[in-house]
N, CA, C and O of each residue as an XYZ file, in Angstrom:
556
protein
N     -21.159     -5.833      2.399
C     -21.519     -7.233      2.251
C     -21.690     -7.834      3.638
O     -20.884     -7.438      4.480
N     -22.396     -8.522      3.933
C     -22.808     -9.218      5.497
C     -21.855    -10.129      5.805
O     -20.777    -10.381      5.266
N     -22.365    -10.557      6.682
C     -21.395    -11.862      6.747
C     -22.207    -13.312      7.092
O     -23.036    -13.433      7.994
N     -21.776    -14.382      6.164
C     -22.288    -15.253      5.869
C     -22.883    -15.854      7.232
O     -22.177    -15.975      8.233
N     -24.202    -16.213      7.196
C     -24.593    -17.217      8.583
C     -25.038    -15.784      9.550
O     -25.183    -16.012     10.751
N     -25.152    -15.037      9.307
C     -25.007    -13.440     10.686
C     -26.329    -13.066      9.804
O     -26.315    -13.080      8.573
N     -27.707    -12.663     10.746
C     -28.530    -11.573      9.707
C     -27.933    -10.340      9.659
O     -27.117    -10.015     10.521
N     -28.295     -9.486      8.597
C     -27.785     -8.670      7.961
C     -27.846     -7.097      8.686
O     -27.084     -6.157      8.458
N     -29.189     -7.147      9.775
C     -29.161     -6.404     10.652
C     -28.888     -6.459     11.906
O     -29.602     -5.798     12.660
N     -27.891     -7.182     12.412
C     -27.388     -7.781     13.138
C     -26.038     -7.112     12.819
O     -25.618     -6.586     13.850
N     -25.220     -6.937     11.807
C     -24.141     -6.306     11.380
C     -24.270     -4.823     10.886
O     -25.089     -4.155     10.254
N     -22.602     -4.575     11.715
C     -22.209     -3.143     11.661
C     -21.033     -3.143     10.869
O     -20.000     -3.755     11.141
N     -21.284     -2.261      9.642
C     -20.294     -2.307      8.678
C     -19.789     -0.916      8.338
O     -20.660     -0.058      8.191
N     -18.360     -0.513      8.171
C     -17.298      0.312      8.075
C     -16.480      0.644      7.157
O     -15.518     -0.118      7.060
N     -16.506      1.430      6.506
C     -15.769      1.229      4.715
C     -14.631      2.680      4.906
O     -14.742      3.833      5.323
N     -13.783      2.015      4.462
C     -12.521      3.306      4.359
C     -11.969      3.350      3.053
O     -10.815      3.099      2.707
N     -13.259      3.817      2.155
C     -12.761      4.224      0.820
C     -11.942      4.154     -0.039
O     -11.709      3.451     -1.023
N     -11.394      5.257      0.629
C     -10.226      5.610      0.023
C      -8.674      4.794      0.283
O      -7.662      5.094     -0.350
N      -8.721      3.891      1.168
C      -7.722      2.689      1.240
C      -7.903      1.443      1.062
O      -7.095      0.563      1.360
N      -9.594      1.205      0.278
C     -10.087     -0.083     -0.860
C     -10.169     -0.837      0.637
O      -9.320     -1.721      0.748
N     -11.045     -0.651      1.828
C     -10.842     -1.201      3.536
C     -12.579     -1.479      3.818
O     -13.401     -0.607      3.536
N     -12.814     -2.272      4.170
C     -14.158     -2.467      4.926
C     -13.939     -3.640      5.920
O     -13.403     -4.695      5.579
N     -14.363     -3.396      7.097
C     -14.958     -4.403      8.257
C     -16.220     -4.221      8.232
O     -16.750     -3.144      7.958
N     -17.056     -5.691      8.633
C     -18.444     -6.029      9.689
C     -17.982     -6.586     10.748
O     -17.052     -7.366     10.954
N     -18.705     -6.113     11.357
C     -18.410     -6.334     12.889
C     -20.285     -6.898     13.457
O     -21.311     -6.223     13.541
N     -20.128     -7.812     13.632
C     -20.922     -8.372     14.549
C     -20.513     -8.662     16.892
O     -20.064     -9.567     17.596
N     -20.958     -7.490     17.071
C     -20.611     -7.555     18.576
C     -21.661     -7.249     19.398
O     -22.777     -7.056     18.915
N     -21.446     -7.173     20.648
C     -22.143     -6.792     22.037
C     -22.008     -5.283     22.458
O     -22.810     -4.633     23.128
N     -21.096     -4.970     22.044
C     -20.497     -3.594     22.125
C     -19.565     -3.144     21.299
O     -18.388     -3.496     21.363
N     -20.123     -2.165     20.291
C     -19.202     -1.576     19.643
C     -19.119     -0.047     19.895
O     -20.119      0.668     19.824
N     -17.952      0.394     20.174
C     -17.752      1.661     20.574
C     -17.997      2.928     19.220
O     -17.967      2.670     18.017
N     -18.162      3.884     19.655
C     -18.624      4.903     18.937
C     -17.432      5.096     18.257
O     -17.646      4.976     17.051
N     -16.236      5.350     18.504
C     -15.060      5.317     18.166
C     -14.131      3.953     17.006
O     -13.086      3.961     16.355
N     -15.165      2.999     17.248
C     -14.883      2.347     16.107
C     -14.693      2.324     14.597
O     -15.615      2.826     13.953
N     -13.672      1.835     13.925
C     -13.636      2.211     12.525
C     -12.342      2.005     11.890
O     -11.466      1.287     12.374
N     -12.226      2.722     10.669
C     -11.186      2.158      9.681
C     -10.412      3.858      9.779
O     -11.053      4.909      9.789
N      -8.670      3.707      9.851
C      -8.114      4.988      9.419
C      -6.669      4.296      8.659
O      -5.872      3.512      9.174
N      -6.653      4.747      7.589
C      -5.320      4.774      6.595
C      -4.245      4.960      8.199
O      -4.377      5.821      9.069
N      -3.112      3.701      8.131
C      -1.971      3.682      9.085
C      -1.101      4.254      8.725
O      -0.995      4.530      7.530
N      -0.035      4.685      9.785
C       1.191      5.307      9.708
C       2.310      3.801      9.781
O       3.540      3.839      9.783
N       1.630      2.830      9.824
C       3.041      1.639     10.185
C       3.335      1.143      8.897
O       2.507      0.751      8.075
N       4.868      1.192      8.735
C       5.783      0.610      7.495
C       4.817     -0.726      7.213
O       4.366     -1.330      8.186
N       4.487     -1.205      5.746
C       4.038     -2.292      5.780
C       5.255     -3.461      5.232
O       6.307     -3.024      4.766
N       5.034     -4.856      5.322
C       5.830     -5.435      5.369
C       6.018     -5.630      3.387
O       5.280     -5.474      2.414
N       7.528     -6.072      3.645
C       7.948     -6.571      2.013
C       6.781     -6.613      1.098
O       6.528     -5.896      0.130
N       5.935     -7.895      1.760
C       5.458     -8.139      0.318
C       3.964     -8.076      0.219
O       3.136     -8.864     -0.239
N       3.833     -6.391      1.033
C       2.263     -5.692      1.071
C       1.854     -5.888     -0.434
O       2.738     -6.022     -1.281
N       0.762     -5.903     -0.715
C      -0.020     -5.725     -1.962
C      -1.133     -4.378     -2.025
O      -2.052     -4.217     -2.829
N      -0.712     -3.491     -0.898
C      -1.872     -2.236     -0.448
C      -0.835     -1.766      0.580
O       0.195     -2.262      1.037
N      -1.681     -0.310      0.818
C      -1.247      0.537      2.458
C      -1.699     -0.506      3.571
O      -2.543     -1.383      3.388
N      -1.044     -0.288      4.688
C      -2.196     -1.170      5.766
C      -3.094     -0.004      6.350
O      -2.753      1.174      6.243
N      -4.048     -0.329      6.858
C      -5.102      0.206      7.729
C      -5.212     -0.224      9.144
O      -5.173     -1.429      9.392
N      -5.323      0.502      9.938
C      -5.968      0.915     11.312
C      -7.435      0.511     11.576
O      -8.461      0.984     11.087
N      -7.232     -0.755     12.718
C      -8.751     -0.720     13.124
C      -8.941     -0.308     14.488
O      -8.853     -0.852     15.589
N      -9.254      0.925     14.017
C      -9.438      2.111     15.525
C     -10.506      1.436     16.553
O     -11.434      0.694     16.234
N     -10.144      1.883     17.903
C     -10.612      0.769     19.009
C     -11.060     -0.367     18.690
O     -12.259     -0.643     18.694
N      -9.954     -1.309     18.314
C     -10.418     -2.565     18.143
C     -10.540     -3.050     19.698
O     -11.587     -3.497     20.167
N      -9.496     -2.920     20.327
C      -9.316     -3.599     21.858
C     -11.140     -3.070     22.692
O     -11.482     -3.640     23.728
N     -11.942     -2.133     22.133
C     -13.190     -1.614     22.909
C     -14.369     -2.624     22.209
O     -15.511     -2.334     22.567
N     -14.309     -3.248     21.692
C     -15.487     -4.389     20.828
C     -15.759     -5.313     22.189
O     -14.888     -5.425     23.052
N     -16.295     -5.580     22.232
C     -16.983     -6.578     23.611
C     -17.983     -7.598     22.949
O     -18.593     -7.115     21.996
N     -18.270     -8.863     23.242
C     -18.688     -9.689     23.109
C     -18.630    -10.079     21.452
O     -19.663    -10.425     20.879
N     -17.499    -10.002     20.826
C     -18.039    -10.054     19.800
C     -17.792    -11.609     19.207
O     -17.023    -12.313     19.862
N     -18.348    -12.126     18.115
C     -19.381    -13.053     17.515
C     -18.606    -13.600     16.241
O     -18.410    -14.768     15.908
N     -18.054    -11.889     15.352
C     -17.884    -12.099     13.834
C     -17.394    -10.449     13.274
O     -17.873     -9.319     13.370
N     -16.228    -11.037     12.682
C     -15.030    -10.039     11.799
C     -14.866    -10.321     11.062
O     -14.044    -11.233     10.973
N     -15.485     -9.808      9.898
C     -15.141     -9.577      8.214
C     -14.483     -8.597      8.018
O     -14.798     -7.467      8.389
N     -13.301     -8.950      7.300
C     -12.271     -7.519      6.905
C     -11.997     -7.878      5.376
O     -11.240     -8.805      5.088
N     -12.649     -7.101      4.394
C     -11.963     -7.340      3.292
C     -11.031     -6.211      2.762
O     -11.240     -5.085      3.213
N     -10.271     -6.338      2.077
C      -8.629     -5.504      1.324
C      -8.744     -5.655     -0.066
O      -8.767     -6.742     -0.644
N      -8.845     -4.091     -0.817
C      -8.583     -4.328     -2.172
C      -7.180     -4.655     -2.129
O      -6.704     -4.534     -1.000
N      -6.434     -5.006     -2.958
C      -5.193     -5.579     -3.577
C      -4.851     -5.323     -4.765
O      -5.596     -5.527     -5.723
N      -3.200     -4.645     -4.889
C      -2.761     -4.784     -6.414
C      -2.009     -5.679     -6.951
O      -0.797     -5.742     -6.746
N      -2.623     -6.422     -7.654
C      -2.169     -7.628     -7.721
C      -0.566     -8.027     -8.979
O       0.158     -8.982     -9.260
N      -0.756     -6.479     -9.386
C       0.915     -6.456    -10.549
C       1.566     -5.922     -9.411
O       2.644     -5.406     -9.707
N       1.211     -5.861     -7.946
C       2.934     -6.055     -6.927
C       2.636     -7.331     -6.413
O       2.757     -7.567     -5.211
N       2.161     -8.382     -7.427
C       2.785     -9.767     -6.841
C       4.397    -10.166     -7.165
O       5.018     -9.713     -8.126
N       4.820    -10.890     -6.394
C       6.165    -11.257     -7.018
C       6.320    -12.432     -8.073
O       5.986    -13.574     -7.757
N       6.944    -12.078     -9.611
C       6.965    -12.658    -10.180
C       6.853    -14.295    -10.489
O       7.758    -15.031    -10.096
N       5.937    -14.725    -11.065
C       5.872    -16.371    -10.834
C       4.788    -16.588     -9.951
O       4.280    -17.704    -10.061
N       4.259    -15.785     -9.053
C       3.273    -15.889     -7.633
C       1.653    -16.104     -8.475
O       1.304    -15.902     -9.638
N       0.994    -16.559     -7.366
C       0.218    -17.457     -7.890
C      -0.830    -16.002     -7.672
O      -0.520    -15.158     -6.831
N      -1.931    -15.869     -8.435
C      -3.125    -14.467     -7.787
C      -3.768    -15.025     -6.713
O      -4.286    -14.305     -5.860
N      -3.801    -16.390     -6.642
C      -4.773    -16.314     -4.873
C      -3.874    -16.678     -3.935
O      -4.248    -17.377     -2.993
N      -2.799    -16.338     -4.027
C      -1.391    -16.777     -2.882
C      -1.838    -15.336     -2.119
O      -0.807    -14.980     -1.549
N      -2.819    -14.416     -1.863
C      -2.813    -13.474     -1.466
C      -3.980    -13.537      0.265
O      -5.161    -13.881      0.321
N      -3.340    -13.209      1.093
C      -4.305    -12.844      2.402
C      -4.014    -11.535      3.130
O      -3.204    -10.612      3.046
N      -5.243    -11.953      4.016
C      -5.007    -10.865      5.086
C      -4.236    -11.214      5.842
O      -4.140    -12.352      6.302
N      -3.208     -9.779      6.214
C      -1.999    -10.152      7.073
C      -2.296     -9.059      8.179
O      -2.554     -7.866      8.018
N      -2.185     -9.808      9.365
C      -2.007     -8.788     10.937
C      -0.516     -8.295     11.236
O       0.534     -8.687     10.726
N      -0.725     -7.353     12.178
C       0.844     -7.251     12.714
C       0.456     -7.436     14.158
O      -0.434     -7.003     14.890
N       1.618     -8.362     14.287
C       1.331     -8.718     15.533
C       2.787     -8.465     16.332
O       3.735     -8.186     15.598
N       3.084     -8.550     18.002
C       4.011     -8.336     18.588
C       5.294     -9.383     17.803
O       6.476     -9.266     18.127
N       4.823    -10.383     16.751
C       6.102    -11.268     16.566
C       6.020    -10.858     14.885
O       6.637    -11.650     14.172
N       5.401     -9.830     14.238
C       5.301     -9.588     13.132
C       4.065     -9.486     12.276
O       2.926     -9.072     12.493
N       4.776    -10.089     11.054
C       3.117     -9.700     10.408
C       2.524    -11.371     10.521
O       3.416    -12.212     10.409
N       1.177    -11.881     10.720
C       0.652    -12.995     10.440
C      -0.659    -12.847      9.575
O      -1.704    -12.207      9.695
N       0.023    -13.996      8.369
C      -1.571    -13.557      7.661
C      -2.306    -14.842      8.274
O      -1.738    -15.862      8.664
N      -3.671    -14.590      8.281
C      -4.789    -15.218      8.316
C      -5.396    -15.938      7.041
O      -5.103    -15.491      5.932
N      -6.168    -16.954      7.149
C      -6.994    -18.016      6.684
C      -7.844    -16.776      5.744
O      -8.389    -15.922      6.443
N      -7.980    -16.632      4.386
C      -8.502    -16.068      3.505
C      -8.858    -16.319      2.334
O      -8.284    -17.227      1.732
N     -10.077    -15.449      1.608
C     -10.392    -15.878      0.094
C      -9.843    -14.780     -0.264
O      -9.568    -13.811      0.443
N      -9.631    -14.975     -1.704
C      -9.434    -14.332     -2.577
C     -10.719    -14.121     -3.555
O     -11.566    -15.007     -3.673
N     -10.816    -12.608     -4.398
C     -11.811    -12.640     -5.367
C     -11.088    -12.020     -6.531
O     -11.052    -10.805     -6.722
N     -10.557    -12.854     -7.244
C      -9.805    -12.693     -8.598
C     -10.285    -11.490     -9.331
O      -9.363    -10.855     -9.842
N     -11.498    -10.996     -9.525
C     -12.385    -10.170    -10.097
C     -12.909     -9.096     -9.694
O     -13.172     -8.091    -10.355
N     -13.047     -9.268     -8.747
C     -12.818     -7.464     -7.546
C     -11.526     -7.550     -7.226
O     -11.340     -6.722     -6.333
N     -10.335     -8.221     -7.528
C      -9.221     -8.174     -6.367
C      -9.046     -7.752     -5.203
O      -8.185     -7.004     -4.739
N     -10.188     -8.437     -4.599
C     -10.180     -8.169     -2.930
C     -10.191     -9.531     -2.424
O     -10.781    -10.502     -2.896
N      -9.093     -9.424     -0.895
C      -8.781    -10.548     -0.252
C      -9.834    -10.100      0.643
O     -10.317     -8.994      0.884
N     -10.116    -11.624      1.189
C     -11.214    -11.337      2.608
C     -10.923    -12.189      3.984
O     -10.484    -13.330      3.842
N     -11.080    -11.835      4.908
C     -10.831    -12.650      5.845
C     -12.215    -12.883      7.161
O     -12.799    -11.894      7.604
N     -12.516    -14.124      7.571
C     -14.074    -13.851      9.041
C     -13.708    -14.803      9.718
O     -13.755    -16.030      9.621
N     -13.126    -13.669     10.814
C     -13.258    -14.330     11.933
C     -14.589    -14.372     13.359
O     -15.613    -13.689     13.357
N     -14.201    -15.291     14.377
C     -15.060    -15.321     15.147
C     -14.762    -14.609     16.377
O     -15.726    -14.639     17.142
N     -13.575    -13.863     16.911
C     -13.018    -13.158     17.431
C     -12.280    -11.851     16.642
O     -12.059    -11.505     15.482
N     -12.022    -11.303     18.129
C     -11.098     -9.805     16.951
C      -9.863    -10.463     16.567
O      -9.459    -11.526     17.039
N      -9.149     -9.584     15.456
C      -8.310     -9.859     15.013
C      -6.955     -9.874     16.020
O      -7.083     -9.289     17.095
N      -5.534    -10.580     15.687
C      -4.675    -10.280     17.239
C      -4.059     -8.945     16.968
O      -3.267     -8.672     17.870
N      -4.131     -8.058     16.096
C      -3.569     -6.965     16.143
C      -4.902     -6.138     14.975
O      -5.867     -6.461     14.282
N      -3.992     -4.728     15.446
C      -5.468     -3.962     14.638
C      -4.522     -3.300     13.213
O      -4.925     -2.772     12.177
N      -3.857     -3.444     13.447
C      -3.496     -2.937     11.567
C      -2.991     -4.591     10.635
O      -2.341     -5.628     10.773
N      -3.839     -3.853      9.698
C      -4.150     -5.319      8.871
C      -3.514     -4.750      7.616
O      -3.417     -3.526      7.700
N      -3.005     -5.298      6.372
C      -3.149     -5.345      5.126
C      -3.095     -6.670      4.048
O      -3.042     -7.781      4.576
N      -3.105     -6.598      2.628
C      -3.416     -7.429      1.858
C      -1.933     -7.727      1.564
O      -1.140     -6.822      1.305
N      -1.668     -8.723      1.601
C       0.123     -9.406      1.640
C       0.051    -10.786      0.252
O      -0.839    -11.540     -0.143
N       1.223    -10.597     -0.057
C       1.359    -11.900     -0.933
C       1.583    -13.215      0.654
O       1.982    -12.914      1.779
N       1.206    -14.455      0.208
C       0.672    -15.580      1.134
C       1.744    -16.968      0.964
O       1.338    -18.128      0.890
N       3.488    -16.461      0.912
C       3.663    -17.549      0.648
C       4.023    -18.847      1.240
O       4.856    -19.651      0.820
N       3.090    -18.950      2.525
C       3.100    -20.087      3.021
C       2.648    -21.385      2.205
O       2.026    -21.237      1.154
N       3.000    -22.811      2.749
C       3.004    -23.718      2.038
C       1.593    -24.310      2.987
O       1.644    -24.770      4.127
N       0.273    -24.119      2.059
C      -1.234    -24.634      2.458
C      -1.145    -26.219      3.465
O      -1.868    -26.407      4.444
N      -0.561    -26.788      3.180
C      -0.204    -28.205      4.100
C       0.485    -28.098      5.170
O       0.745    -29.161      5.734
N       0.961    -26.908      5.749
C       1.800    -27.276      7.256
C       1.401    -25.329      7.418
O       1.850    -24.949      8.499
N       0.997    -24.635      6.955
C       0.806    -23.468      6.930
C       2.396    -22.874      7.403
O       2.531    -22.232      8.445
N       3.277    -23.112      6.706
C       4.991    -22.347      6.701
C       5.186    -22.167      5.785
O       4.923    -22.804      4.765
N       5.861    -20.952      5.999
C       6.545    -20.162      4.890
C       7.445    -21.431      4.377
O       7.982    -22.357      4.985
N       7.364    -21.005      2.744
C       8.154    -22.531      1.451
C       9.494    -21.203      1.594
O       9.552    -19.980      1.728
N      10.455    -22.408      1.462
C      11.758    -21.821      0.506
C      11.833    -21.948     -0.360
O      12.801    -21.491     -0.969
């Protein structure tokens, strides 16, 4: 799928099958080495998928636009949880952070586009239970 506002040949797109994983990448330089690999890192509590590896992310140069979408299973939501309480979550040096995302109830895939790379390169599909008005985690 492209990414909205980007022509369509203009984007470089990456699918990792078998872990329900695709990026577009709109850049200046994308390395040959770029791409999607099933991760070895523990994912957090309240993963909804494996996470994935976005191999040389740090080698992308000038880039424009990052679409990452995540299939999701959505019977490991936690009971009571809402189906679009779900995003893309990074791991970052202070943990996991999810990102600003849609949900598609009907493919159960979360999506996330950014205009920079992501701050870390292993991503997965997380339950979202921050509170939408101050973006913090609710008690």
């Amino acid at each position: 799928m492209a990414i909205p506002g980007y022509d369509a040949s203009n984007v470089n797109d990456y699918t990792l099958e078998s872990a329900g994983a695709s990026v577009d990448v709109v850049a200046g330089v994308i390395p040959d080495e770029f791409g999607l690999a099933k991760s070895g890192r523990e994912p957090p509590v309240d993963a909804l998928a494996d996470p994935v590896d976005l191999v040389a992310l740090d080698d992308l140069k000038a880039v424009e636009a990052v679409r990452i979408a995540l299939v999701y299973d959505p019977s490991r939501l936690p009971p009571g949880a809402s189906p679009t309480d779900v995003a893309v979550a990074v791991e970052t040096d202070d943990g996991w952070e999810p990102l600003e995302s849609t949900v598609d109830l009907e493919k159960t895939t979360v999506t996330t586009v950014l205009n920079d790379r992501p701050p870390g390169s292993t991503v997965v599909a997380g339950y979202d239970d921050r509170d939408d008005a101050n973006a913090e985690p609710t008690e």
